[in-house]
C-alpha positions in Angstrom: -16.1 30.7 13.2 -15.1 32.9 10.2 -11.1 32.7 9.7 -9.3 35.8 11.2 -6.0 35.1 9.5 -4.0 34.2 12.9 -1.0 32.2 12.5 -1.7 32.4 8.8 1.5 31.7 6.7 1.7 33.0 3.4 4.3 30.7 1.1 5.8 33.6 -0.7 6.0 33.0 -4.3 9.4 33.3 -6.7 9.0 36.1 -9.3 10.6 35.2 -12.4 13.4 37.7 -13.4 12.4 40.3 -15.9 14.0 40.1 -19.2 15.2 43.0 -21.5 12.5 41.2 -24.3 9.8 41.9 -21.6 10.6 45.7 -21.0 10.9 46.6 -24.7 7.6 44.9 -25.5 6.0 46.4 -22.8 7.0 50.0 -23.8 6.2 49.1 -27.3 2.7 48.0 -26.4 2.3 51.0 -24.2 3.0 53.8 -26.9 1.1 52.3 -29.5 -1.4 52.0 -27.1 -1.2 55.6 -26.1 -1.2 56.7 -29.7 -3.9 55.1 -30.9 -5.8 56.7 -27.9 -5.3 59.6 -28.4 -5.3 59.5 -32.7 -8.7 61.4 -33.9 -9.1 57.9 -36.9 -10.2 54.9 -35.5 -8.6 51.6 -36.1 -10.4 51.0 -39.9 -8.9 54.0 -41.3 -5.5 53.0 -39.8 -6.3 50.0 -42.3 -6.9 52.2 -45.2 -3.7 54.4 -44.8 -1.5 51.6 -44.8 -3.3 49.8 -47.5 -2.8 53.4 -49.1 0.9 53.2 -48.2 1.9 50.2 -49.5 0.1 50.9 -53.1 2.4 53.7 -53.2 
């Protein structure tokens, strides 16, 4: 008989508390993200422009 889920009990997990570290990284990551999305170079000629940079 397949399972039908009656009298199933879930065991409800414990999140672990979010941390200020977590939030920051994650907004970091996400506008990087974002700009390199939406940036008309590709990743190699973000290379070259801070290679360029720090010759400067």
């Amino acid at each position: 008989m397949p399972f039908d889920g009656t009298d199933f009990q879930l065991e409800r997990r414990r999140d672990r508390p979010r941390t200020g570290g977590d939030a920051v990284f994650c907004a970091l990551f996400l506008v990087i993200a974002l700009c390199l999305m939406l940036m008309p170079i590709s990743a190699a000629g973000l290379v070259d422009i801070v290679r360029y940079l720090e010759g400067s």
